[in-house]
DSSP file (Angstrom, degrees, kcal/mol; ACC not computed):
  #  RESIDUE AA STRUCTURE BP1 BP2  ACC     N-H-->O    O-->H-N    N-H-->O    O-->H-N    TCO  KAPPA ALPHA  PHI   PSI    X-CA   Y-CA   Z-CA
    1    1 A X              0   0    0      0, 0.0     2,-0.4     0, 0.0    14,-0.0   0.000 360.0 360.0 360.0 124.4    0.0    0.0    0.0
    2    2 A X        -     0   0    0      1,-0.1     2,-0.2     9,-0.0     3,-0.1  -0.700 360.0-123.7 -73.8 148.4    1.5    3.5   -1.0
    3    3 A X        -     0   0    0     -2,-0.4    -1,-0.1     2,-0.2     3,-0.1  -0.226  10.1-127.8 -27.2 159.3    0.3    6.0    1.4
    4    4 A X  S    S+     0   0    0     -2,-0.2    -1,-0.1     1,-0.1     2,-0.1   0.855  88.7  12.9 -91.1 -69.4   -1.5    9.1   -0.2
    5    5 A X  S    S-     0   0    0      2,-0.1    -2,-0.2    -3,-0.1    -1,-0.1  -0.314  78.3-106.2 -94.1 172.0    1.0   11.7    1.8
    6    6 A X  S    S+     0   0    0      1,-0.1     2,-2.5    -3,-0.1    -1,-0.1   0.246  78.5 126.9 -66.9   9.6    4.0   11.8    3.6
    7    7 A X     >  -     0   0    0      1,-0.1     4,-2.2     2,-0.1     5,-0.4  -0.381  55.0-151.7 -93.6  74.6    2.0   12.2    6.4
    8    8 A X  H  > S+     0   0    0     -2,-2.5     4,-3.8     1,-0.2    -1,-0.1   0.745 104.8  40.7   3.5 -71.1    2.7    9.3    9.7
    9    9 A X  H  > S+     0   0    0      2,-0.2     4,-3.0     1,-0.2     5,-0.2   0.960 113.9  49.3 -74.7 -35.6   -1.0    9.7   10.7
   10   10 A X  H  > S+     0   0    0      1,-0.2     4,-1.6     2,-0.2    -1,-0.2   0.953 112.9  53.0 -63.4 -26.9   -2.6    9.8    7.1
   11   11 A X  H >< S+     0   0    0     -4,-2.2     3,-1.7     2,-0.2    -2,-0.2   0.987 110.9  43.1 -47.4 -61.7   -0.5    6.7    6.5
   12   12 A X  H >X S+     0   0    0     -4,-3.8     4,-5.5    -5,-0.4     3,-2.2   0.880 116.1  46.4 -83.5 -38.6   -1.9    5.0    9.5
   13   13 A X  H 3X S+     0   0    0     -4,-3.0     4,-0.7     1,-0.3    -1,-0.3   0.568 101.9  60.1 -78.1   6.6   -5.8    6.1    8.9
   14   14 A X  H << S+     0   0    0     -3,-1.7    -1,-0.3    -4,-1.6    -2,-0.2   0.189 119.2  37.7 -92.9  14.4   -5.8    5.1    5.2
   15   15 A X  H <4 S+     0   0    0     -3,-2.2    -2,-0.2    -4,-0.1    -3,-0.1   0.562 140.1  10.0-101.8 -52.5   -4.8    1.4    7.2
   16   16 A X  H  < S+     0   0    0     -4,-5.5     2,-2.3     1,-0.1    -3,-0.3   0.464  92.2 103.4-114.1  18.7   -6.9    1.7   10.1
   17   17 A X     <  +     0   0    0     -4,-0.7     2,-0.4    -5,-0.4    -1,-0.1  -0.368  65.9  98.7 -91.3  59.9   -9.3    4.6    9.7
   18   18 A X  S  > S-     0   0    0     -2,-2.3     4,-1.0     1,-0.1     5,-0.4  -0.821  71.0-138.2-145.2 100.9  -12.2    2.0    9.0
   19   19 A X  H  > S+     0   0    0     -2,-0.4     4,-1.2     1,-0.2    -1,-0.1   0.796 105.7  47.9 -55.7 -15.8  -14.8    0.8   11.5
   20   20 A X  H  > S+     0   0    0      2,-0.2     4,-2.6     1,-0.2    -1,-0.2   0.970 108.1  54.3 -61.8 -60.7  -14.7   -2.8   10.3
   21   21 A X  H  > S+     0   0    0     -3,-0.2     4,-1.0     2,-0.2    -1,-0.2   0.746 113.6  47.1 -56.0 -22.4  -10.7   -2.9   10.4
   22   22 A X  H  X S+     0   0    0     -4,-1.0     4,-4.1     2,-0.2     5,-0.3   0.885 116.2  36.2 -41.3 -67.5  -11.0   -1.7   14.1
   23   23 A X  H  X S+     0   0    0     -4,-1.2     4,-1.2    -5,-0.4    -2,-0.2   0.787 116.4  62.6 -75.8 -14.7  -13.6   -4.0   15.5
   24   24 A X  H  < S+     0   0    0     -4,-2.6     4,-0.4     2,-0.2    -1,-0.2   0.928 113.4  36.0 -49.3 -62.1  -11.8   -6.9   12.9
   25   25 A X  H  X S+     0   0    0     -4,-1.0     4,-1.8     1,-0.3    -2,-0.2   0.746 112.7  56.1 -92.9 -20.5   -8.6   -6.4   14.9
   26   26 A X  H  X S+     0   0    0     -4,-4.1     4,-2.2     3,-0.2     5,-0.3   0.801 113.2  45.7 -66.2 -36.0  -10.3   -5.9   18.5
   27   27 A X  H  < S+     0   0    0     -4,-1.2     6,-1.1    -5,-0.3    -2,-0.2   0.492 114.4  44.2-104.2  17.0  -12.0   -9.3   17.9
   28   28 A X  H  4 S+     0   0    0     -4,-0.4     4,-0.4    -3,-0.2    -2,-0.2   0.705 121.9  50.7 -90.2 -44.9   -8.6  -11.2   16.5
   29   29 A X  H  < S-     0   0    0     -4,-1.8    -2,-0.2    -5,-0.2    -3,-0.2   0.974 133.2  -0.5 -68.7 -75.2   -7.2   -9.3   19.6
   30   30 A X  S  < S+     0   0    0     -4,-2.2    -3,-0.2     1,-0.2    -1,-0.1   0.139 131.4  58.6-122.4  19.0   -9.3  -10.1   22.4
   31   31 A X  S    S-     0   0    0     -5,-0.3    -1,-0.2    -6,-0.1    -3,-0.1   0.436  82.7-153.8 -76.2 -24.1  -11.5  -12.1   20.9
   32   32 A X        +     0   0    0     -4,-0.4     2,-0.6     1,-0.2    -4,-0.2   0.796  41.3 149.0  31.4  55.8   -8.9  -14.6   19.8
   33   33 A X        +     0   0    0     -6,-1.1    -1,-0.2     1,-0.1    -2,-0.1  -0.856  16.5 170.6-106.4 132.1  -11.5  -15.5   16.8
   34   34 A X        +     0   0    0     -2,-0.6    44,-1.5    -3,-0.1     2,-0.4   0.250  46.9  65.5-143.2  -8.9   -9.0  -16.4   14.1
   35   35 A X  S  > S-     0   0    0     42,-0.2     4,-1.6     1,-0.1     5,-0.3  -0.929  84.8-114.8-143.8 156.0  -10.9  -17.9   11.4
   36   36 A X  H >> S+     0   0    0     40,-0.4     4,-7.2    -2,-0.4     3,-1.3   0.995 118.1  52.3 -67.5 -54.0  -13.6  -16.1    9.1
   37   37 A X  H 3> S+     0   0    0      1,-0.2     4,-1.3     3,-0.2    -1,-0.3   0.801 110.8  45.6 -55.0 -10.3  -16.3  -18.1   10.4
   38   38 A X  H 3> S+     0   0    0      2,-0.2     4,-1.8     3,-0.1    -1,-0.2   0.885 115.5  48.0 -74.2 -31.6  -15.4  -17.2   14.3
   39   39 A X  H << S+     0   0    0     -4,-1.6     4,-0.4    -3,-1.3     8,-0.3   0.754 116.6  48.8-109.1 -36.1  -15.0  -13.3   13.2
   40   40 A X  H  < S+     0   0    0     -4,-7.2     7,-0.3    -5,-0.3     3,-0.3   0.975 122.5  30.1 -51.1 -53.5  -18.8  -13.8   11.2
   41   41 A X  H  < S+     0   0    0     -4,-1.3    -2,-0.2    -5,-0.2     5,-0.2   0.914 121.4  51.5 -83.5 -63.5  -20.5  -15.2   13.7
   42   42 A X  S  < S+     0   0    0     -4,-1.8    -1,-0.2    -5,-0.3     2,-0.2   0.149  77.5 108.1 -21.1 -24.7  -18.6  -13.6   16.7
   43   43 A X        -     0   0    0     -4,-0.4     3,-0.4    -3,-0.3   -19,-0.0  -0.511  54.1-160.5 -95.9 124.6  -19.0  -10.0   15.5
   44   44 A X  S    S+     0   0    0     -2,-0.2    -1,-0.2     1,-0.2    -2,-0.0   0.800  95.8  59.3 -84.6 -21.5  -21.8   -8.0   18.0
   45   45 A X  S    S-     0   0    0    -22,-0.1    -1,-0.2    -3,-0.1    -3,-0.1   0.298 112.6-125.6-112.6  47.9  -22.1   -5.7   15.5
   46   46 A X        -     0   0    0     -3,-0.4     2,-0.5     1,-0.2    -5,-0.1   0.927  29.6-164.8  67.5  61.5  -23.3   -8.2   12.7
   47   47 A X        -     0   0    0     -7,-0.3    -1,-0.2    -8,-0.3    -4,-0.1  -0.833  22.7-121.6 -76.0 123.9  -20.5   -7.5    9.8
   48   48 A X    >>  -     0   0    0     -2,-0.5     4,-2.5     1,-0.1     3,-1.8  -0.241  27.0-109.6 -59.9 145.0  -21.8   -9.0    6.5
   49   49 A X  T 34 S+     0   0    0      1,-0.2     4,-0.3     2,-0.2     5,-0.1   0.685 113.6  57.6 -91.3   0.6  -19.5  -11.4    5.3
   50   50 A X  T 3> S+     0   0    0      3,-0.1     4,-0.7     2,-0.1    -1,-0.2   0.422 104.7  58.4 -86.9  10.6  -18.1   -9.5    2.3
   51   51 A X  T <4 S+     0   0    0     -3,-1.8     2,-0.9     2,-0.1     4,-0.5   0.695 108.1  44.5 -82.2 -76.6  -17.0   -6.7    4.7
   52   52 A X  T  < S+     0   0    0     -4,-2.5    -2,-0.1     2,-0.2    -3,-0.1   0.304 106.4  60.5 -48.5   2.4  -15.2   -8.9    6.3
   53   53 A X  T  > S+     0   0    0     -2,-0.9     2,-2.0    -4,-0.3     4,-1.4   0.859 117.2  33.4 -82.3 -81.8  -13.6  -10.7    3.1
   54   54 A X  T  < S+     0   0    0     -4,-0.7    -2,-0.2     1,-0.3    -1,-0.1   0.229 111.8  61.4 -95.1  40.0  -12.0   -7.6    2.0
   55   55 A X  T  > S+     0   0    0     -2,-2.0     4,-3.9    -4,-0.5     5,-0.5   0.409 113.6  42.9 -93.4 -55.0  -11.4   -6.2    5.6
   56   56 A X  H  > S+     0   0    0     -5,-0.4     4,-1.8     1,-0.2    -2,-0.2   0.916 109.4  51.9 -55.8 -33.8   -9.3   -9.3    5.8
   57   57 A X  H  X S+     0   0    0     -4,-1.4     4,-2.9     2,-0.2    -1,-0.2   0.883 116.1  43.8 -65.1 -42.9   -7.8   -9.1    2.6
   58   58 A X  H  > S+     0   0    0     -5,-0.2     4,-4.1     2,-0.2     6,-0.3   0.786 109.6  55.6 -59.0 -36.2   -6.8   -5.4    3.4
   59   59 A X  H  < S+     0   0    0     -4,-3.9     6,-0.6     1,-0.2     5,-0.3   0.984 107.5  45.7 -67.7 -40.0   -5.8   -6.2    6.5
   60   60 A X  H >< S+     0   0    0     -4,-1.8     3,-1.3    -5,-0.5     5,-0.4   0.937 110.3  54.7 -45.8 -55.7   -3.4   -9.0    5.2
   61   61 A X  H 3< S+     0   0    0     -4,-2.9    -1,-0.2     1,-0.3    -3,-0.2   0.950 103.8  59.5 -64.1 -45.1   -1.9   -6.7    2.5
   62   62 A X  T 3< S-     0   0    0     -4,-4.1    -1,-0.3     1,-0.2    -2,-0.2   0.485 111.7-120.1 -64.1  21.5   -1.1   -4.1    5.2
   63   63 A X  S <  S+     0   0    0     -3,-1.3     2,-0.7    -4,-0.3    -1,-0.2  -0.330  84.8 109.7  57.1 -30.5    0.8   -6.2    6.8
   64   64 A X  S    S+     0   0    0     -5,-0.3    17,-0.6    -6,-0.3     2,-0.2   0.087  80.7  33.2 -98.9  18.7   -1.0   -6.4   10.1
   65   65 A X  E     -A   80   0A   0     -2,-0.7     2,-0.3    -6,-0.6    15,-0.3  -0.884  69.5-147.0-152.5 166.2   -2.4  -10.0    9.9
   66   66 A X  E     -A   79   0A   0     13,-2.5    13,-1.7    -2,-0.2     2,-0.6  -0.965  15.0-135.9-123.6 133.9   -0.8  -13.3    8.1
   67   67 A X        -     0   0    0     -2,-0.3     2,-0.3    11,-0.2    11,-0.2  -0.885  11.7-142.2-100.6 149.2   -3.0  -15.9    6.5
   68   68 A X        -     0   0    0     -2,-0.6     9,-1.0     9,-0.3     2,-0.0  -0.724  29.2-102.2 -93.9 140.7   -2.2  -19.2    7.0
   69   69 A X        -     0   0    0     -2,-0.3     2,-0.6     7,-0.1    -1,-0.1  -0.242  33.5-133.7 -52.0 127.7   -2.6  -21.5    4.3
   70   70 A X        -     0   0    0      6,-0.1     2,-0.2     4,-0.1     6,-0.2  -0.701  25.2-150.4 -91.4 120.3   -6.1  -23.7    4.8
   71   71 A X    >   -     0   0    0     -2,-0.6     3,-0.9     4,-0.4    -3,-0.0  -0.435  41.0 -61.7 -80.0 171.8   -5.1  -27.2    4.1
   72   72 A X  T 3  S+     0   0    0      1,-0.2    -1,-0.2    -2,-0.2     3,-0.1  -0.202 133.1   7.9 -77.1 144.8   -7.7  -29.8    2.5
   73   73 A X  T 3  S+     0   0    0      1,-0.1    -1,-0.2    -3,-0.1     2,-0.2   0.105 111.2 100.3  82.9 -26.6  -10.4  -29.9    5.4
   74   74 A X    <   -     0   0    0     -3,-0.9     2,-0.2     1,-0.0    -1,-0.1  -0.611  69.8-131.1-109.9 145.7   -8.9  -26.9    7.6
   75   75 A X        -     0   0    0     -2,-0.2    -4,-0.4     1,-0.1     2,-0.3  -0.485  41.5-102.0 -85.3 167.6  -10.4  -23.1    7.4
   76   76 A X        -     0   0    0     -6,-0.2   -40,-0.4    -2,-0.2     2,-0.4  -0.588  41.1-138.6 -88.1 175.1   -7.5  -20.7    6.9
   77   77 A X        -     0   0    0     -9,-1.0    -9,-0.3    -2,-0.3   -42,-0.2  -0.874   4.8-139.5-151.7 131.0   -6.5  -18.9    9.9
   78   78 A X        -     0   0    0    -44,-1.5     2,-0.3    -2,-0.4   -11,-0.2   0.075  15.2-175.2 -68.8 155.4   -5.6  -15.7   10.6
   79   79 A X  E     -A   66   0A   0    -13,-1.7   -13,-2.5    56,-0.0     2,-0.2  -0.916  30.0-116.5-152.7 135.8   -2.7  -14.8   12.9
   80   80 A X  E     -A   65   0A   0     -2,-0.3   -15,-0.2   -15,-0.3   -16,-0.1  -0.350  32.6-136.8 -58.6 126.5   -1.7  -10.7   14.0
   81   81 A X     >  -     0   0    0    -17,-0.6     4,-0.8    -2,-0.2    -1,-0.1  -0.006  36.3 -91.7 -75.9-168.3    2.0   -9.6   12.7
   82   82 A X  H  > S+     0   0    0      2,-0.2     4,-0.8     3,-0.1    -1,-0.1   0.832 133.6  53.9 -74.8 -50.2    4.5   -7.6   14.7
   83   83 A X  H  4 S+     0   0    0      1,-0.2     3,-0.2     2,-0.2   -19,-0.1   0.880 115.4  37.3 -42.9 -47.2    2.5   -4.5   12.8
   84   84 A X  H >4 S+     0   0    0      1,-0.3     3,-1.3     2,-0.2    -1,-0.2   0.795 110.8  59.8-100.8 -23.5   -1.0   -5.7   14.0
   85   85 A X  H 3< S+     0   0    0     -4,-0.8     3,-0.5     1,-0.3    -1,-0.3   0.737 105.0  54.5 -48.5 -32.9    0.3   -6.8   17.4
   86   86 A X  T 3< S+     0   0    0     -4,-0.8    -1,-0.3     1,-0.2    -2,-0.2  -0.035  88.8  68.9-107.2  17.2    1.3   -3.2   17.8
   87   87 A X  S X> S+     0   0    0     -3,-1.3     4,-2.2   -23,-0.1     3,-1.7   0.111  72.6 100.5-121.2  20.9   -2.1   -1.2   17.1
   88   88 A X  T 34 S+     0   0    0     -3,-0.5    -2,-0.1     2,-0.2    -1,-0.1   0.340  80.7  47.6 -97.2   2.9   -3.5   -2.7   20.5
   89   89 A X  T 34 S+     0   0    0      2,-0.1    -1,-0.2     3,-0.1     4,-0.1   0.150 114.2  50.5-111.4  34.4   -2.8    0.6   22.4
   90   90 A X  T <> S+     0   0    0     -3,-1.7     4,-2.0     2,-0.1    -2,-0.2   0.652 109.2  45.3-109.8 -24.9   -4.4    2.3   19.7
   91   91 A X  H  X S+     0   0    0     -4,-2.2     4,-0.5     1,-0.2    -3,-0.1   0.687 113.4  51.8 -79.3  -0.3   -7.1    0.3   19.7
   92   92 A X  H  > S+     0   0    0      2,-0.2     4,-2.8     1,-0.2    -1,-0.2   0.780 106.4  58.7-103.2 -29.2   -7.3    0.6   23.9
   93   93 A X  H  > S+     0   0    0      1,-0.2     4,-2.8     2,-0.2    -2,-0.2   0.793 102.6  47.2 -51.1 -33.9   -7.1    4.1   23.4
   94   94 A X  H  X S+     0   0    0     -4,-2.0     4,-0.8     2,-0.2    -2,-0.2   0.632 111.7  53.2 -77.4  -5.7  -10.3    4.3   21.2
   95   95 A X  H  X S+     0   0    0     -4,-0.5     4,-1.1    -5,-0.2     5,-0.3   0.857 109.6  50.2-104.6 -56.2  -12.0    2.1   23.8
   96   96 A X  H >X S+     0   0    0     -4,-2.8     4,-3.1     1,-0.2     3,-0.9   0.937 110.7  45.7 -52.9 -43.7  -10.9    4.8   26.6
   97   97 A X  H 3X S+     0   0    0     -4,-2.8     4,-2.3     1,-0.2     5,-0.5   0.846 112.7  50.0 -78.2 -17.3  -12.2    7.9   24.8
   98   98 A X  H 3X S+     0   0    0     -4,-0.8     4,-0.6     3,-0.2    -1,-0.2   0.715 109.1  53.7 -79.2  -1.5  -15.8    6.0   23.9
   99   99 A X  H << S+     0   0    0     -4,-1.1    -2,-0.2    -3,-0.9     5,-0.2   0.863 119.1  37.9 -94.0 -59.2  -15.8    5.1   27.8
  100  100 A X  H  < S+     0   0    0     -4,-3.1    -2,-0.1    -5,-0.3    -3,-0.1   0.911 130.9  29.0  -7.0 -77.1  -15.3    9.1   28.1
  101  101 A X  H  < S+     0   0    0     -4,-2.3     2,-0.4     1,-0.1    -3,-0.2   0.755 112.5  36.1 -84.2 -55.0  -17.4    9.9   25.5
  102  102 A X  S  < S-     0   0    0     -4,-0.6     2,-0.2    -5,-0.5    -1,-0.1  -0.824  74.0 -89.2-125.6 140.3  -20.5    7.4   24.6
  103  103 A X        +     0   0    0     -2,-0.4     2,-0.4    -3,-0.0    -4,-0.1  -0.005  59.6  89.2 -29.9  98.8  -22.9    5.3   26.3
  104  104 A X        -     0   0    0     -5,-0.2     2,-0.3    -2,-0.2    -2,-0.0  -0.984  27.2-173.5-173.3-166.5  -22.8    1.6   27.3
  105  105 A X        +     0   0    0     -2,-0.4     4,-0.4     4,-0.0     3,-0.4  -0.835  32.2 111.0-162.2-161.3  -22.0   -0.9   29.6
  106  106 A X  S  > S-     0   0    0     55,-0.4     4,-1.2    -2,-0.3    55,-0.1  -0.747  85.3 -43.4 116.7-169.8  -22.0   -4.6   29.5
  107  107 A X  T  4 S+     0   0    0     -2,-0.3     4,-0.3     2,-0.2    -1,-0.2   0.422 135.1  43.0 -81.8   6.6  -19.2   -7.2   29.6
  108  108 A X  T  > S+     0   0    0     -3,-0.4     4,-1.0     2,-0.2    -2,-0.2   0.456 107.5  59.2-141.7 -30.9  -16.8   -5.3   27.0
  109  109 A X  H  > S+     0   0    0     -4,-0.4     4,-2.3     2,-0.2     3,-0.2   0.961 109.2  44.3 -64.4 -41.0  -17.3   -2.1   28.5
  110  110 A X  H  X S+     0   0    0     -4,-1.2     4,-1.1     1,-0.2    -2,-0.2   0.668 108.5  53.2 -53.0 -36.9  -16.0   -3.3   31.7
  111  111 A X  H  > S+     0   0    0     -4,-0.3     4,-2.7     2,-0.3    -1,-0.2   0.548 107.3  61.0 -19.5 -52.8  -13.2   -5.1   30.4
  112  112 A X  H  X S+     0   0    0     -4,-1.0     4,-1.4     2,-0.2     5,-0.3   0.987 105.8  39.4 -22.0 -91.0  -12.6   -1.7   28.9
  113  113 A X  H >X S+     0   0    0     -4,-2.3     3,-3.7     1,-0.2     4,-0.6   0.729 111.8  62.8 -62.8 -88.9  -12.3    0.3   32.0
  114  114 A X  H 3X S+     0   0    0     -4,-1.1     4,-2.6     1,-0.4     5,-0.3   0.477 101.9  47.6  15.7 -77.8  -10.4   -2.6   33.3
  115  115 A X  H 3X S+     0   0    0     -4,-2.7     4,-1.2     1,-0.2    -1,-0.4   0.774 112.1  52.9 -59.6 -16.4   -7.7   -2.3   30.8
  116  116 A X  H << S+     0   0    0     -3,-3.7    -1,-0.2    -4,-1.4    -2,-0.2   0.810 103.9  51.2 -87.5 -25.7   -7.5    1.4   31.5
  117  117 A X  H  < S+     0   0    0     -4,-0.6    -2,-0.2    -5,-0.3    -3,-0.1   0.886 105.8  59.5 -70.7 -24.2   -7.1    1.1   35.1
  118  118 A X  H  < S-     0   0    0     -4,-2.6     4,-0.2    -5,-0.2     3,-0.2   0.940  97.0-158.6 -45.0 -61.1   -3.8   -1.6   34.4
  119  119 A X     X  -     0   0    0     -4,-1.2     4,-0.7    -5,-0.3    -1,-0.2  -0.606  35.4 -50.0  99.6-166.9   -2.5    1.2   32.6
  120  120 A X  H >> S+     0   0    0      1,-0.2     3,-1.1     2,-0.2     4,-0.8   0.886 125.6  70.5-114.2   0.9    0.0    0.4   30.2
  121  121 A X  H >> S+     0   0    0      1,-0.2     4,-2.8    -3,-0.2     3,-2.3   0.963 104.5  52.3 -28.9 -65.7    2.4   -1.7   31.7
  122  122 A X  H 3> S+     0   0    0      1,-0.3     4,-1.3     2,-0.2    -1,-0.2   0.542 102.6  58.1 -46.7 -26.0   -0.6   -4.3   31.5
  123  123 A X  H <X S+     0   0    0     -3,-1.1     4,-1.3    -4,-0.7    -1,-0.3   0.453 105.8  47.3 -74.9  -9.7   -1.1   -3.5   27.8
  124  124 A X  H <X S+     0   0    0     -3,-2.3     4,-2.6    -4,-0.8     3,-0.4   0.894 107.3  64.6-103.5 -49.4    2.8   -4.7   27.1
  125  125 A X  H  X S+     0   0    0     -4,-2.8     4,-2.1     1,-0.2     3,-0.4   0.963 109.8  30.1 -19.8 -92.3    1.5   -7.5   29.3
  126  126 A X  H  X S+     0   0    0     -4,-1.3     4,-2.4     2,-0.2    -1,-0.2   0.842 113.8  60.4 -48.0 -34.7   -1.2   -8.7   26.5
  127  127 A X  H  X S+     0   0    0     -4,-1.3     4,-2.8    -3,-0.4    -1,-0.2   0.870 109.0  49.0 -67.9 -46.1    0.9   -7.6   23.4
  128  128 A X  H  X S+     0   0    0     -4,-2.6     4,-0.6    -3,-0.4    -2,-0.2   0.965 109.2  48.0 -48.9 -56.3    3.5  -10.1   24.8
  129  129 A X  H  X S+     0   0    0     -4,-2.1     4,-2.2    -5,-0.2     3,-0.3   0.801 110.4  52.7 -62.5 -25.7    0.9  -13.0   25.3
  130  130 A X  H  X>S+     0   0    0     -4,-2.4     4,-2.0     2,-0.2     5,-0.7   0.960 104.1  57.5 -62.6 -62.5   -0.4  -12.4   21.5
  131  131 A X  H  <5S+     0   0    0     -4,-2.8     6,-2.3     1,-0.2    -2,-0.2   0.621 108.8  43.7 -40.7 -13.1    3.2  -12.7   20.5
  132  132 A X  H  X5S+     0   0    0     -4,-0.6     4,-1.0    -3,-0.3    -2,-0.2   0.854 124.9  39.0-100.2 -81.7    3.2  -16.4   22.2
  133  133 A X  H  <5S+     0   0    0     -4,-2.2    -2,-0.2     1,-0.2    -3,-0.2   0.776 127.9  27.1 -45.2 -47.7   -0.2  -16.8   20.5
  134  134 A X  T  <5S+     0   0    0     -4,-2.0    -1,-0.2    -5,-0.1    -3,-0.1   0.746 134.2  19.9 -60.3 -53.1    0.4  -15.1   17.0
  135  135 A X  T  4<S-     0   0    0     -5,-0.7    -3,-0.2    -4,-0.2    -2,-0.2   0.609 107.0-101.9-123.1  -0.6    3.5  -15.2   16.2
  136  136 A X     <  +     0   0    0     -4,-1.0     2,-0.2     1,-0.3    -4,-0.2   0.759  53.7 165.8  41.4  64.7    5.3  -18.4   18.5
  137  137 A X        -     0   0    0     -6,-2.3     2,-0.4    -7,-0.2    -1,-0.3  -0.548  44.3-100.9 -59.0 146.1    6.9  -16.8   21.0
  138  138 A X        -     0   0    0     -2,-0.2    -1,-0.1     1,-0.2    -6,-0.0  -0.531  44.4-109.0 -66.4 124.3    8.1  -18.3   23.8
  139  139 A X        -     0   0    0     -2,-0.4     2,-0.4     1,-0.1    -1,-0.2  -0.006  29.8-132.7 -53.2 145.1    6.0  -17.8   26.8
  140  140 A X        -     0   0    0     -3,-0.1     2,-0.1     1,-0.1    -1,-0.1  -0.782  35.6 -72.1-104.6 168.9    7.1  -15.7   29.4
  141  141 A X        -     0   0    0     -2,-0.4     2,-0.4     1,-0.0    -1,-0.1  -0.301  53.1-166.9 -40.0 101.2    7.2  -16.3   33.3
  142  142 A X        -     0   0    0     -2,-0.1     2,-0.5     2,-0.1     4,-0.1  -0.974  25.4-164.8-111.5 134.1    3.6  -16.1   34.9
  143  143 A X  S    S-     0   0    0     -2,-0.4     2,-0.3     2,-0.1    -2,-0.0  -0.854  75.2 -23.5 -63.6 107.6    2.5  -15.9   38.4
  144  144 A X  S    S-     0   0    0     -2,-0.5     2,-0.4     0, 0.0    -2,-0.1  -0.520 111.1 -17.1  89.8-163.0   -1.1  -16.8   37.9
  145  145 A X  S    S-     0   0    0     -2,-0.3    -2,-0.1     1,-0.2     3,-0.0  -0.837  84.0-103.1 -96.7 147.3   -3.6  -16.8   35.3
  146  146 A X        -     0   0    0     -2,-0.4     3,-0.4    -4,-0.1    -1,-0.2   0.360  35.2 -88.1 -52.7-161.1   -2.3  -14.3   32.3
  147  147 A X  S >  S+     0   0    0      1,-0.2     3,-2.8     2,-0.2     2,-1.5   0.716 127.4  47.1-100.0 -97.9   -3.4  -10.9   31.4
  148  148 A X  T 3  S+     0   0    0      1,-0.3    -1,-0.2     2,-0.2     4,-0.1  -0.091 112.0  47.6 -80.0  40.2   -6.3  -12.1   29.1
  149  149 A X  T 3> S+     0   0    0     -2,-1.5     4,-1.1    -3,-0.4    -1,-0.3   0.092 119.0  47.7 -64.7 -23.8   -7.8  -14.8   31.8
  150  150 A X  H <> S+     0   0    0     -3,-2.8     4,-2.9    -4,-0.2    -2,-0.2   0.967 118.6  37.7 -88.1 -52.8   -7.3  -11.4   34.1
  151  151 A X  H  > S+     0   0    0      2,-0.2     4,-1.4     3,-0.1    -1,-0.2   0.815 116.2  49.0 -10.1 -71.3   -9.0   -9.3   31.5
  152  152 A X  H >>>S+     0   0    0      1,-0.2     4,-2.5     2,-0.2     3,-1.6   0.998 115.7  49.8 -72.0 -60.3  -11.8  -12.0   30.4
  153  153 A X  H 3X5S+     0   0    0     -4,-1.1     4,-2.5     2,-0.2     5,-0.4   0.951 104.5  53.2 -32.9 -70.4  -12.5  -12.4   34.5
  154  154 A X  H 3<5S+     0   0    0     -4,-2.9     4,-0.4    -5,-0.3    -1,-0.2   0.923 114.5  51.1 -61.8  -7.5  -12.8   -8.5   35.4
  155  155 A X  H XX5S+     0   0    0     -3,-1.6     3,-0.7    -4,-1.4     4,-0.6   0.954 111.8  36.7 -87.8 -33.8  -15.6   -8.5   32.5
  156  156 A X  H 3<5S+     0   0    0     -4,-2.5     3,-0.4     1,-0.2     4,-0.3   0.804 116.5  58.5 -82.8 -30.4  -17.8  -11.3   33.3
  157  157 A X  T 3<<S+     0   0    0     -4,-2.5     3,-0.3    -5,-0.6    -1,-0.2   0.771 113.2  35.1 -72.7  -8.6  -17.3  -10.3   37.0
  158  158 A X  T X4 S+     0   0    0     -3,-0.7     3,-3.0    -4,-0.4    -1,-0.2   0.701  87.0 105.3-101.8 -18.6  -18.7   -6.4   36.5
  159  159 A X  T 3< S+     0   0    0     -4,-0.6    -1,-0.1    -3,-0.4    -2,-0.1   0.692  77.7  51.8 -80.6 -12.1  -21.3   -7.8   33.8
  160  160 A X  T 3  S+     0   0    0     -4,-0.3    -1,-0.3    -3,-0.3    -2,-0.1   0.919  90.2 100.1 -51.7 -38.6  -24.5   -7.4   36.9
  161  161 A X    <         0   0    0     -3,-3.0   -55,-0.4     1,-0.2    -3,-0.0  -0.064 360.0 360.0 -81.2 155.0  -23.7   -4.1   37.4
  162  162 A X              0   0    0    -57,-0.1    -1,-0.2     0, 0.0    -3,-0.1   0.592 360.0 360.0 -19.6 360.0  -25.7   -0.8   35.8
């Protein structure tokens, strides 16, 4: 992909400036939905599945996801680059300013504020465990359950409240 300008940020919104490619890479990310049918089905806000063909296809060419070949019998399956690994504090930033900004609640709003109250120490935390998921890193040291068992837990635990 050429970029239109020289421009850092117009580069990066003619890649991500797209609501699909967002919420695409939020549910690869902490969804860990990896295959087209996971990411159809999976989706709350009900992407039609030729957005989500050539979201994937885009995404793939920007670098920021790899497909894996589907072998006879096997779906293909997506896995997050170094690139795409690395837009999960942009994408935890849009999640902070709609917590700001706009209404909701629920198990993914909580989860939300969760990840902002970790800070971002706790985000280098998850960007390591996709690289062990993604890209087959070698796990690092844990005390515990990981950051996304720590993550999936403070959402299902808020998910009574208002």
């Amino acid at each position: 992909m050429e970029p239109r300008s020289e421009s850092p940020i117009s580069a990066a919104v003619e890649v991500l400036g797209d609501r699909w490619v967002l919420l695409v890479l939020r549910d690869v990310m902490f969804g860990d939905r990896r295959h087209f049918r996971a990411l159809l089905t999976g989706s709350a806000e009900g992407i039609a599945s030729n957005i989500l063909a050539d979201r994937l296809v885009r995404l793939v060419d920007a670098g920021l996801l790899a497909r894996g070949t589907a072998v006879r019998g096997q779906r293909a399956r997506y896995s997050l680059t170094e690139a795409g690994i690395r837009t999960l504090p942009i994408v935890c930033a849009l999640g902070d300013w709609g917590l700001d900004w706009r209404p909701g609640g629920g198990e993914l709003h909580h989860r939300q504020r969760f990840l902002r109250e970790q800070g971002p120490a706790f985000a280098e935390e998850l960007m390591d465990e996709l690289r062990v998921r993604h890209l087959g890193a070698p796990p690092g040291p844990h005390d515990g359950p990981g950051p996304f068992a720590r993550l999936d837990a403070a959402g299902r635990q808020h998910t009574d409240l208002p």
